[in-house]
C-alpha positions, 0 to 999 in steps of 0.5 A: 592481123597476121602481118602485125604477128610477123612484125611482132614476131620479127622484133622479138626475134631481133632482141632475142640476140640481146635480151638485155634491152627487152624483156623476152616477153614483152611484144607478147604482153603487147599482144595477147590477141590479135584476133579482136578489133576492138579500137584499143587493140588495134591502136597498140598493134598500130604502135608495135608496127611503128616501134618495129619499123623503126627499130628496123631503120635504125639499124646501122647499115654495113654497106652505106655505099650501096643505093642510088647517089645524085650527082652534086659536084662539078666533075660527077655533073659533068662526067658521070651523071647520076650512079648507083652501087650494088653489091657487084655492080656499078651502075654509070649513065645506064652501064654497069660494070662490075666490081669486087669490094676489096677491103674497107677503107682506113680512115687516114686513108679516107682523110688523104684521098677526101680530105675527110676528118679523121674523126667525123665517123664516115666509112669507106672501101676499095673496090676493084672494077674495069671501066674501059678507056673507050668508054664515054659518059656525059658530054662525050667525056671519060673517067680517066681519059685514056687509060683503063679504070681499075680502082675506085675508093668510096667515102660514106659519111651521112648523106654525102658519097665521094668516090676516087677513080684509080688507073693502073694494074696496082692497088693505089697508095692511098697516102697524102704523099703518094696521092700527091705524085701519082699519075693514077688518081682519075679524079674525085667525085660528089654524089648525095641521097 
């Protein structure tokens, strides 16, 4: 019973931001007390829980890129397997490097490097990492053959991840044009949850 009272406790205090949507006393008015068992008590406090925990799972997440991604596309089977990123590390065939999250991605920058649309509502960031050039993944293969990786662009939109990988000390360009003539872009990758 005293995980229901934290659950209810925990809801009431997300609405308490915005009391607008509930009524301050309404988790209350739900469980006037939780010390009973009688069968229609702890059905409520069953549908509390429910409410709460999807109330919680339904919160828009900010960082839609972290977590462990599948492999789906040609290049992610072929090269790097599997992967998973935190809020500091990436995580390629067991190895992890680490990185810095540098800004969000505009979204016509998401379009020139993904060819996402501009409209479908993904997001995405750059990040800064160092992936060495020595270093190979699956099939004895590199992310950017023989230079250093520097930079990788993220794209989030529903249950699908692209990445870009970037070599070079600069910060890449990430317009259709500069894409097109420049000898950083390593290549581009699918992953899914």
């Amino acid at each position: 019973m005293k995980v229901l009272k934290n659950v209810a406790n925990l809801s009431f205090t997300l609405f308490a931001l915005q009391p607008e949507l509930l009524p301050m006393d309404f988790l209350a008015r739900l469980l006037p007390d939780c010390n009973g068992c009688h069968a229609q008590t702890m059905r409520r406090n069953a549908l509390v829980c429910a409410f709460a925990a999807l109330l919680l799972c339904s919160l828009p997440g900010s960082a839609q890129d972290k977590g462990y991604w599948r492999a789906t596309s040609n290049n992610a089977i072929a090269i790097t397997g599997d992967l998973s990123i935190s809020e500091s590390k990436l995580s390629i065939n067991l190895t992890a490097f680490i990185m810095a999250q540098i800004r969000p991605l505009k979204p016509a920058e998401a379009s020139a490097a993904f060819d996402a649309d501009i409209n479908e509502g993904g997001s995405g960031y750059l990040y800064r990492t160092n992936v060495p050039a020595a270093k190979r993944f699956l099939h004895k293969n590199t992310l950017c053959g023989s230079d250093d990786t520097q930079w990788m662009a993220t794209y989030v939109h529903g249950r699908i991840l692209r990445i870009a990988f970037f070599s070079g000390t600069d910060m890449p360009v990430i317009t259709p044009d500069a894409l097109a003539n420049s000898t950083d872009v390593c290549g581009t990758f699918t992953y899914s949850r």
